[in-house]
C-alpha positions as CSV (number, residue, x, y, z in Angstrom):
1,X,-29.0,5.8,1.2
2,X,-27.1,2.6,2.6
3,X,-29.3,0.6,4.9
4,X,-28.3,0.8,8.9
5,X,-26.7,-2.7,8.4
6,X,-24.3,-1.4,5.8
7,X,-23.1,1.4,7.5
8,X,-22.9,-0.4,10.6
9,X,-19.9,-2.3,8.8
10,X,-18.8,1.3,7.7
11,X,-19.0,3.0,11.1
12,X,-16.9,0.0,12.4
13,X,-14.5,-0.1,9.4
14,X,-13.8,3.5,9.9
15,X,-12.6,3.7,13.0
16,X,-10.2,0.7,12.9
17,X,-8.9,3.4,10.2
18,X,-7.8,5.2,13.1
19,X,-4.4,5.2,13.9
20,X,-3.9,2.8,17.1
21,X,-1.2,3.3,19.9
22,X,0.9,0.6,19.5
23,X,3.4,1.6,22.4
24,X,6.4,1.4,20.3
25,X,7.4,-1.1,17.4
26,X,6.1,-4.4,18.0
27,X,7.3,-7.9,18.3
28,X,5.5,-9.9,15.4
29,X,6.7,-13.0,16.9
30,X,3.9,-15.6,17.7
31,X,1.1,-13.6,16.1
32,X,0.0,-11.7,12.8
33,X,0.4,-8.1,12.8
34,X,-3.4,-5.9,12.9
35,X,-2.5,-4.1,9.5
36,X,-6.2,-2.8,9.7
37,X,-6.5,0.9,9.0
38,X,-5.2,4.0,6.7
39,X,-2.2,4.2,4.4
40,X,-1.0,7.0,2.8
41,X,1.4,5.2,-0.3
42,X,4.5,7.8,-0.1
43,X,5.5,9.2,-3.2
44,X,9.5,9.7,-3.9
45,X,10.7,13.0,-4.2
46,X,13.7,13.9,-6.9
47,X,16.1,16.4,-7.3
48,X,16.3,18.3,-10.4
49,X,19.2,15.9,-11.0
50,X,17.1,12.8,-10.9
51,X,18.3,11.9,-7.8
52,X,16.2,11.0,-5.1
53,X,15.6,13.9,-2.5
54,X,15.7,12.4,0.9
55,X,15.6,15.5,2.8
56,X,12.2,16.1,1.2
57,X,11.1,12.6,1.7
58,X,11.8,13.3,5.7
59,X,10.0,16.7,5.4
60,X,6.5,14.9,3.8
61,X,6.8,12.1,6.4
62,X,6.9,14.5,9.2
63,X,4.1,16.5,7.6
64,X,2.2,13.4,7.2
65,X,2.8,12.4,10.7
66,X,0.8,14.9,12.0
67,X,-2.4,13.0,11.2
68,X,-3.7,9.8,12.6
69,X,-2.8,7.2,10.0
70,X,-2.1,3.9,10.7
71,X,1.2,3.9,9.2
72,X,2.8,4.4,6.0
73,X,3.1,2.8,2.5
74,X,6.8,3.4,1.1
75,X,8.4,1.6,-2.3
76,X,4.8,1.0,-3.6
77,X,3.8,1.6,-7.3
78,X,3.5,5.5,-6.4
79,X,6.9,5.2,-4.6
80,X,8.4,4.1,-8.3
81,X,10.5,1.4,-6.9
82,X,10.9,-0.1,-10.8
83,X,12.9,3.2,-10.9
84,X,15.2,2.5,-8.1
85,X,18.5,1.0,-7.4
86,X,18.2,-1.4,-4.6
87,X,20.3,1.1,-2.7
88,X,18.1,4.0,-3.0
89,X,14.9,1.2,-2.1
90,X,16.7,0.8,1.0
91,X,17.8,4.3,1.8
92,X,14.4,5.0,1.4
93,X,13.0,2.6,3.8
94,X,15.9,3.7,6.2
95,X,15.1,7.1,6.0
96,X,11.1,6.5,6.7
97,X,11.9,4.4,9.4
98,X,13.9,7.1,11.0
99,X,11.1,9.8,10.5
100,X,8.3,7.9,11.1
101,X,6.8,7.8,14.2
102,X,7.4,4.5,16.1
103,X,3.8,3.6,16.8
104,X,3.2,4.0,13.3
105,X,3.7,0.9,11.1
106,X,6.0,1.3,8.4
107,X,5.0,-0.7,5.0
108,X,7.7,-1.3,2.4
109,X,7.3,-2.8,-0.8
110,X,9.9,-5.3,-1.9
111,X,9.0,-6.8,-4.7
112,X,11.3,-7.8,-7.3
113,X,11.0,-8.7,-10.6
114,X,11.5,-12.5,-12.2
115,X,12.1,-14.9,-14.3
116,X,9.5,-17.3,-15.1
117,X,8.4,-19.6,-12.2
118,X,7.9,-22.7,-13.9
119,X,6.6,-25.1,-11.3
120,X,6.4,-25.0,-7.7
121,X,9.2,-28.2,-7.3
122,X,11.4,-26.4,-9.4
123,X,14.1,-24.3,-7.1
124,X,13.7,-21.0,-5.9
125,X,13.4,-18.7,-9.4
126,X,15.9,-15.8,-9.3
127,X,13.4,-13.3,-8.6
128,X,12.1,-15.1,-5.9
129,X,15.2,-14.8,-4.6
130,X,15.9,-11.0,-5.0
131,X,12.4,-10.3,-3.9
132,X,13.8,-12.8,-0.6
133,X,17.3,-10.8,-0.2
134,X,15.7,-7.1,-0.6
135,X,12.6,-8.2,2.5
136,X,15.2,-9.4,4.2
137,X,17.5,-5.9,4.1
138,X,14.4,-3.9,4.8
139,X,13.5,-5.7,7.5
140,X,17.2,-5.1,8.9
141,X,16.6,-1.1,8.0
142,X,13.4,-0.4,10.2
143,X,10.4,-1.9,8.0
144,X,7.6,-3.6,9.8
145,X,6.1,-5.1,7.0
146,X,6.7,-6.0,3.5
147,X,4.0,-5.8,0.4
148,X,5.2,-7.8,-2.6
149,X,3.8,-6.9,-5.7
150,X,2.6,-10.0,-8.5
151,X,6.1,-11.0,-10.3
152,X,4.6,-10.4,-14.2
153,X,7.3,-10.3,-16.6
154,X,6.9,-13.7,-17.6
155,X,3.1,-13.1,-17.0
156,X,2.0,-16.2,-19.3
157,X,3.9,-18.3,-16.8
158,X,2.0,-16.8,-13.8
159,X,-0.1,-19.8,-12.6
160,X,-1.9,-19.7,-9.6
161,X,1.0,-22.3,-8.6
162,X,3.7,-20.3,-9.5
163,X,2.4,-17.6,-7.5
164,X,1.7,-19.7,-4.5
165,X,5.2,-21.0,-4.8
166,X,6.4,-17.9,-5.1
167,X,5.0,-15.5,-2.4
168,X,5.1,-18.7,0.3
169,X,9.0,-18.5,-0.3
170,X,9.1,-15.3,0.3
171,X,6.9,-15.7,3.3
172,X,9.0,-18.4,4.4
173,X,12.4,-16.8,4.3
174,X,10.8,-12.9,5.6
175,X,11.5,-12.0,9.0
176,X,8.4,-9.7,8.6
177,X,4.9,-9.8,7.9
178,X,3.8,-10.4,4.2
179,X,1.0,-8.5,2.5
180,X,0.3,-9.7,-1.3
181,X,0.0,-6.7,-3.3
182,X,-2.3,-7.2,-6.7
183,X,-2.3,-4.2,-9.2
184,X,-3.3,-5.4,-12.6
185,X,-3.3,-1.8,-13.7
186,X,0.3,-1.6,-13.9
187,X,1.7,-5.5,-13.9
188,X,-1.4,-7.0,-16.3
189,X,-2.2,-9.6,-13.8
190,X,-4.3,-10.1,-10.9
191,X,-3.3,-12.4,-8.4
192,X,-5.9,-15.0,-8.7
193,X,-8.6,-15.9,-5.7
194,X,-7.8,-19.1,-5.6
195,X,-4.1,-17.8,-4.7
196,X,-5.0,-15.7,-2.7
197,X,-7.4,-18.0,-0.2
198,X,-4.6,-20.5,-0.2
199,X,-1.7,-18.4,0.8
200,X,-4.2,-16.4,3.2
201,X,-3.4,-19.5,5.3
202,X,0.4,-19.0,5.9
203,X,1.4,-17.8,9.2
204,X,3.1,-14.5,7.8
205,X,1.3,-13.4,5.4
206,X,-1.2,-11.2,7.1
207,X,-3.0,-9.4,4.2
208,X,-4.0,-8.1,0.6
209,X,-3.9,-4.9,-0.9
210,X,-5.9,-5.4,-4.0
211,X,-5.6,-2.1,-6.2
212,X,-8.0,-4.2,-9.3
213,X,-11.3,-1.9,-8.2
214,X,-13.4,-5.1,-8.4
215,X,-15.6,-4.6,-5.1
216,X,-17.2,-7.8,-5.9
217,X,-14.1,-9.6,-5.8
218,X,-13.0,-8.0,-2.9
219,X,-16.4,-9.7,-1.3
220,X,-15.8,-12.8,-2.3
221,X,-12.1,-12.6,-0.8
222,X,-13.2,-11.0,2.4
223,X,-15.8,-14.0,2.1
224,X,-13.7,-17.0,1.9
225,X,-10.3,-15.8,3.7
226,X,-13.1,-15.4,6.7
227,X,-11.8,-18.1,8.7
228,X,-8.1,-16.9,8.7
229,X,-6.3,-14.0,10.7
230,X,-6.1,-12.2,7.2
231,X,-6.7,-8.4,6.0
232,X,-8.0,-7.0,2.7
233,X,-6.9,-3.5,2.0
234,X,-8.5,-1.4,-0.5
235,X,-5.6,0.1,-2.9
236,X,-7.9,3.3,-3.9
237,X,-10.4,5.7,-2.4
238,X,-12.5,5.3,-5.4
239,X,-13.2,2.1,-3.7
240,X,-12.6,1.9,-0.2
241,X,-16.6,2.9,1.6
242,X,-17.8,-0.3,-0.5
243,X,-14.7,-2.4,0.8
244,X,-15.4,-1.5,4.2
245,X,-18.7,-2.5,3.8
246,X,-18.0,-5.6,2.7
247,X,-15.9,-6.3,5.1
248,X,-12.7,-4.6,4.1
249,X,-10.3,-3.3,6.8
250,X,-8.2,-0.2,5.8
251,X,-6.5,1.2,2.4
252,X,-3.5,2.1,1.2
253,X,-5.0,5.1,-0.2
254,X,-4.1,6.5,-4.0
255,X,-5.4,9.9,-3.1
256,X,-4.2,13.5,-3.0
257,X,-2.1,15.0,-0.1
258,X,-5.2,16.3,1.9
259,X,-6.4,12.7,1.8
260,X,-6.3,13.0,5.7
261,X,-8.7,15.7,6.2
262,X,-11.3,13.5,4.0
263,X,-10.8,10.3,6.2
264,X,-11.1,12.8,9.2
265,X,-14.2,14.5,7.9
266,X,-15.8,11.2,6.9
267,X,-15.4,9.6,10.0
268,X,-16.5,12.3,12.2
269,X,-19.8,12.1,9.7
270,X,-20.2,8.5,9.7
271,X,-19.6,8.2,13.8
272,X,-21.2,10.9,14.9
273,X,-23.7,11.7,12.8
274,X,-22.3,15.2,11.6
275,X,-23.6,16.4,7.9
276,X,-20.1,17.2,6.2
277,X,-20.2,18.8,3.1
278,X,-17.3,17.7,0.6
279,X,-14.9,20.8,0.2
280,X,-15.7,21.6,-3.7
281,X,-12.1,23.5,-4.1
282,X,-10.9,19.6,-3.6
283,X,-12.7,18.6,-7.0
284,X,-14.1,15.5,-7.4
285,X,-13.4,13.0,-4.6
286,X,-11.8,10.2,-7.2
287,X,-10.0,12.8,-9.8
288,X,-6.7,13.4,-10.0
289,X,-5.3,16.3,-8.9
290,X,-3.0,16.7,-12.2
291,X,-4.1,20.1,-12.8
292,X,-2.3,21.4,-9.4
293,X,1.0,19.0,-11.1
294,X,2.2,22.4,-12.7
295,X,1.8,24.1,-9.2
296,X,4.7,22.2,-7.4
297,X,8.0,21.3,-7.6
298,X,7.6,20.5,-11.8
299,X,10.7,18.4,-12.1
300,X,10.0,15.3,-14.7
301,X,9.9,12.2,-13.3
302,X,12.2,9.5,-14.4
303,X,9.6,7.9,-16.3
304,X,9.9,10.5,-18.7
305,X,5.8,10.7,-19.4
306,X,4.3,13.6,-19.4
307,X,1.4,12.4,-18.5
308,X,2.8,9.4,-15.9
309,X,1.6,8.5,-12.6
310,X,5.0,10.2,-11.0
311,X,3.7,13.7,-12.6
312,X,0.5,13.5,-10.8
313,X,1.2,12.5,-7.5
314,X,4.5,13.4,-7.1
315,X,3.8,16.9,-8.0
316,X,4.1,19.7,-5.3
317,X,0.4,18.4,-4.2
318,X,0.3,21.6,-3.3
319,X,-2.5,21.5,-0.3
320,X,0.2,20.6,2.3
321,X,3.4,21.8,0.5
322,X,4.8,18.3,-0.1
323,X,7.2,17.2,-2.4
């Protein structure tokens, strides 16, 4: 059993997880967007063509509208944006902005992929500039916010310079609010602390979502970004009750479809005290649900793996019916 203290910072993590009336879209001007809460990331339906299935899209947006999230995570690494054309990136994020409620803040991930950044006084890498030019057209289709995942190509060359260089560029030239985006699972780096604690200090970069599962590091970021208006956002469930007690503020949640009826449940337990038992038909509360993959809409994923990411979550997650 936690001590009091430690849930205390649980209890008060958990309900900035509640959705928040904004009164409408925001004006980030002059301040840093609160990104503190819950996230579902939104998967990307396809056709049976390979194309991407927008009216589905709209019909899992509105479904997932229904529950008090914070906002919504498009064009992250469950969204398979390395898939994409740019076009279809910002159709997407056109098409989530137009189904999404508007007190609900829309996250888009915009990341691009690079070249190596040699030094920091060189001139702006070319990926540095795509990831610049694709914020910049999400912004202009309805995104509130960008998350820019750790160029990592040229991963030798990514110094804790060269990522400073690069994500202040971006920061720099984005209209929007910044949120680094660290996922060594799939890109083989992590954005250093060191990075991160310096760039926690530009005006527009707001947060982290840090996917690495390294609670301890997530302390010691929470730790020494203390003094800045900045946001550490747990990228899994497996992880996100020790990041909100360290001092964590939301996730962008890898989880199943039902993953709202767990934050629901858990708060009502945590708040008010209520003994919640944990559904056993969900399974384990950090498994995948790949065995319910064959259940939905069982169209191969462009990754062509059969046992891929895509498969798993963008499978008729049947709970809810979503594509």
């Amino acid at each position: 059993m936690l001590v009091p203290r430690v849930w205390s910072s649980v209890r008060q993590g958990l309900s900035r997880g509640l959705s928040r009336n904004m009164g409408g879209r925001a004006s980030w001007e002059g301040r840093k967007v609160d990104i503190a809460g819950i996230y579902p990331p939104v998967t990307t339906p396809f056709t049976a063509t390979a194309e991407v299935d927008y009216g589905k899209l709209e019909e899992n947006l509105h479904k997932l509208g229904t529950f008090p999230f914070k906002g919504f995570v498009v064009q992250g690494s469950n969204g398979e944006f390395p898939f994409l054309t740019s076009s279809e990136r910002l159709e997407m994020v056109s098409r989530a902005r137009q189904a999404v409620p508007k007190d609900k803040l829309l996250i888009a991930g915009s990341g691009c992929e690079c070249e190596a950044i040699m030094s920091r006084t060189l001139e702006m890498a070319q990926a540095t500039q795509a990831t610049v030019e694709m914020t910049v057209s999400m912004a202009q289709v309805g995104a509130d916010a960008v998350m820019v995942v750790t160029p990592c190509y040229y991963r030798g060359r990514m110094s804790s310079a060269a990522l400073i260089h690069h994500y202040t560029k971006v920061a720099d030239l984005s209209p929007i609010p910044v949120v680094l985006y660290s996922v060594p699972a799939n890109t083989g780096l992590d954005l250093p602390v060191d990075a991160v604690v310096t760039l926690s200090q530009h005006p527009n970069i707001v947060g982290l979502k840090d996917s690495a599962g390294d609670v301890t590091r997530i302390g010691l970021i929470v730790h020494k970004t203390r003094k800045q208006d900045f946001q550490v956002l747990a990228g899994s469930a497996g992880f996100l009750l020790a990041s909100y007690a360290l001092g964590g503020e939301g996730s962008a949640c890898s989880v199943r479809s039902d993953s709202a009826d767990v934050l629901q449940l858990t708060l009502q337990q945590e708040l008010w005290g209520v003994c919640v038992p944990w559904p056993m038909s969900w399974g384990p509360r950090c498994a995948s649900w790949s065995d319910s993959a064959s259940q939905g809409n069982g169209k191969m994923p462009r990754s062509c793996s059969t046992d891929s990411l895509s498969q798993t979550l963008r499978s008729g997650v049947g709970p809810r019916n979503m594509h």
